[in-house]
N, C-alpha and C positions, 0 to 999 in steps of 0.2 A: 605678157602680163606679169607684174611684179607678184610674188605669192604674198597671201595675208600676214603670215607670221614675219617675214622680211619686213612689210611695211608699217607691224607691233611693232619689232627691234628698233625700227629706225626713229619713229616716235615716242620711243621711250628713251633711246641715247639721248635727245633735244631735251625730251622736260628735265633728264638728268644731269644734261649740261647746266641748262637755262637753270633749274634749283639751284644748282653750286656758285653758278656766276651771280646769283642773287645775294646769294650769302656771302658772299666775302665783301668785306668794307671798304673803303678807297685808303682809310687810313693805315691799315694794313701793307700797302705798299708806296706810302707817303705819297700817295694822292689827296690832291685835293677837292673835301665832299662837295664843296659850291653850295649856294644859296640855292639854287635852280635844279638841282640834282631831282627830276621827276623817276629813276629810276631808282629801286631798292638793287644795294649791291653795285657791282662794279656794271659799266656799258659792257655792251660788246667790245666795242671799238678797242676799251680799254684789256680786256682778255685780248683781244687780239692783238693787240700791243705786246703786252708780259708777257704772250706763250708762243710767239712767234708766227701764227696762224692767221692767214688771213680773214682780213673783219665778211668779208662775202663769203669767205670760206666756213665760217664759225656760224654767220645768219643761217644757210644751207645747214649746217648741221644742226640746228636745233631747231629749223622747219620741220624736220626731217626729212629733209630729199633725200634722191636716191643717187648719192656721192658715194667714192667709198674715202674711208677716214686712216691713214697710214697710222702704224705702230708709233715711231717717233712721233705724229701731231698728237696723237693718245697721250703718247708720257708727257708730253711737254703742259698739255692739258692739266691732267694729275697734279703733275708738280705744282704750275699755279697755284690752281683750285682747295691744294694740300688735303686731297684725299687722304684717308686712314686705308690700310691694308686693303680691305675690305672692299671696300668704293672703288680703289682701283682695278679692284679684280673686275667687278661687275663693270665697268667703266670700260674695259677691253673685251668684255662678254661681249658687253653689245655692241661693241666699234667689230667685231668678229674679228680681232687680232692676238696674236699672241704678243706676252709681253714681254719687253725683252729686257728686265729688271729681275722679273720672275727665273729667268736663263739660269741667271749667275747666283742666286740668292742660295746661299748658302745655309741663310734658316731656315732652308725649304725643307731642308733633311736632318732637322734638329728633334727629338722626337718630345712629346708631351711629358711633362716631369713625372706623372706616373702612371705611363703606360708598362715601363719594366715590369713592378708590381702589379700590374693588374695580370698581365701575362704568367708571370710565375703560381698566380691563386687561380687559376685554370687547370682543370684538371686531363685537358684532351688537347694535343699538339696544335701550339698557336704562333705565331710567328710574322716577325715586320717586315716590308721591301719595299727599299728606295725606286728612285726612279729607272735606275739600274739594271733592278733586282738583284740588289745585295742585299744579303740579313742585317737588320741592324740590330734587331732582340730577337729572342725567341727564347722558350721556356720547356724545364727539362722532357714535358712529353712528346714535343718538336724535334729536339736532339737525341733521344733515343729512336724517334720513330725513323728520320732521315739519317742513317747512317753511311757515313761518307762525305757528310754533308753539314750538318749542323752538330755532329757530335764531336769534331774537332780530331777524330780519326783518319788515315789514308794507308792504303797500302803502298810496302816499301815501291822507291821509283813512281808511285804516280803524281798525277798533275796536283797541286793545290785548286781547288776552285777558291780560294780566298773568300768564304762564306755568299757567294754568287750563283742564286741558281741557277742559269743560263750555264755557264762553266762548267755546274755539279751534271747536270743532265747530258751535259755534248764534250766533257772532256775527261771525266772521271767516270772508268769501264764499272765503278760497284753500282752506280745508278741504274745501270742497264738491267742488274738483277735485283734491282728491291723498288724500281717502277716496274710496276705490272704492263704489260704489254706497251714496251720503252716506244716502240716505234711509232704506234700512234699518237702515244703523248704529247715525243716530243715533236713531232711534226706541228701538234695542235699549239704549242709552248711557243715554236717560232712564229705562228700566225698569231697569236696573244701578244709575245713581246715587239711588233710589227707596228700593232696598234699604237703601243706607246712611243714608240721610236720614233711616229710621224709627229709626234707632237715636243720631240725636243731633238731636230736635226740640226739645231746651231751647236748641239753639246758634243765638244770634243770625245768627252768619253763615252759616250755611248756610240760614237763612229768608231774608236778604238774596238771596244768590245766586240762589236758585230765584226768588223776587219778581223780580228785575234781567232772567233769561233769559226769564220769562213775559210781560213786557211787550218786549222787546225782539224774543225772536223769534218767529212766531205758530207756527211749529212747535212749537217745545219746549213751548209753552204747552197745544197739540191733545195735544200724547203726554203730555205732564205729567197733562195732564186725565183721561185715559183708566187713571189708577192700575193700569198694566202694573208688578209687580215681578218681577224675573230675578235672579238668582246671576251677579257678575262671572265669567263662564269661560272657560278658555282656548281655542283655537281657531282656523283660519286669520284671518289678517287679512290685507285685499291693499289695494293703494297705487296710484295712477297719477304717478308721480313725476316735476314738471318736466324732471329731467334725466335720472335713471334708467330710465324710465318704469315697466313695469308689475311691481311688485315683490307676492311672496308670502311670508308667514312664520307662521309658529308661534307663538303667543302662550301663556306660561305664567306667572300672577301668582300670588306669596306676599304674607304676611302676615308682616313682623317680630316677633321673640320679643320680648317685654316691650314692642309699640309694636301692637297691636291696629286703629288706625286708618291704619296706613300701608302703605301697598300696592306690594310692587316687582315691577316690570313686564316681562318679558324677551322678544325677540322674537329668533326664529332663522328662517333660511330654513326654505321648507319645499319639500318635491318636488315636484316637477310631478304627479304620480300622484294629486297627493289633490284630490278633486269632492266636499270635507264645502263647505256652504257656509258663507259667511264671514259673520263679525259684527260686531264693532266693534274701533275701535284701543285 
């Protein structure tokens, strides 16, 4: 038995098709509208022409049967139809594909023109990560708090983590003493960054990365092995900080609007009252 939410999505991709193929006009692709044109928008027959897709293959999809619809027929769809960003995300939401425009896009990691400033008028360590998890901003109570790390400091002979947390946690030895109990973290850290990995294993560099930490640290390599996946979640996070020392806070990460891969990270004190335990930075 097909589950109900399966057979929402399916029926929503169809009226979503069927709306778009309404609205584009024939003259749009120097078709001719015809006197006799009973349909608004282009045929089927005629999308299935332009997008390469066959016309029974295209009916089936906005019946909604229960076909499944390749990535490639997705884009080609798209393109047709000349989706705006937007549309095409949802467009692959519900074809349940990822898209493989999204892969390469390189605006994907462009940050909003005034996220810097708004980071820097925070008063409590905030800080942005790519798909990565590389820093792309972060604001001075982030780079005093993470030292080693975001303050642009390393002790002589060690590793650069090149503003990466992954790196800073599993390759640079000051992490291990200003994360509070390093072990569990970063165990928790690789079953965090696991999650995201499943979702962009065509990307060269994020196979680098994991390659690079698996041979470098034999930790990461044991938890890596162990295909623990967890949900980044919010939660205490606690510090033993060279100069501060033992600091507590509240960790809560979003998800940028139109930037899917990019994660902002906000930490605020937290009460002394709270015995939830803690997990990673």
């Amino acid at each position: 038995m097909i589950p109900e939410t399966e057979t929402v999505r399916r029926q929503e991709l169809g009226e979503f098709v069927r709306a778009h193929r309404e609205r584009l006009q024939p003259s749009m692709f120097g078709l001719d509208p015809g006197a006799r044109r009973r349909t608004p928008g282009l045929r089927r027959e005629e999308l299935a022409q332009l997008s390469g897709v066959g016309a029974t293959w295209l009916s089936w999809i906005e019946q909604g049967r229960d076909i499944a619809v390749s990535a490639n027929a997705l884009a080609r769809l798209a393109r047709v139809m000349r989706l705006t960003p937007a549309e095409r995300a949802y467009l692959f939401d519900l074809g349940g594909r990822r898209d493989p425009q999204a892969a390469g896009d390189a605006s994907a990691d462009v940050l909003p023109a005034g996220l810097p400033a708004t980071l820097d008028a925070l008063p409590t360590p905030a800080y942005v990560l790519d798909r990565a998890w590389t820093a792309l901003a972060w604001n001075a109570a982030a780079a005093h708090l993470f030292s080693g790390w975001l303050d642009g400091a390393s002790a002589p002979g060690s590793v650069s983590c090149e503003n990466n947390l992954l790196r800073y946690i599993f390759r640079v030895p000051l992490a291990r003493t200003v994360i509070h109990d390093w072990a569990t973290r970063a165990r928790r850290v690789a079953a965090e960054f696991r999650a995201d990995y499943s979702r962009h294993l065509e990307s060269p560099e994020m196979r680098a990365l994991v390659d690079e930490l698996s041979r470098a640290s034999p930790f990461f390599a044991e938890a890596w092995e162990a295909h623990a996946v967890v949900d980044r979640e919010g939660g205490l996070r606690t510090f033993d900080h060279p100069v501060d020392g033992f600091l507590r806070y509240e960790q809560t990460t979003f998800l940028l609007a139109r930037h899917p891969d990019i994660k902002l990270v906000l930490l605020t004190p937290a009460s002394d009252d709270r015995d939830q335990a803690a997990t990673t930075p």
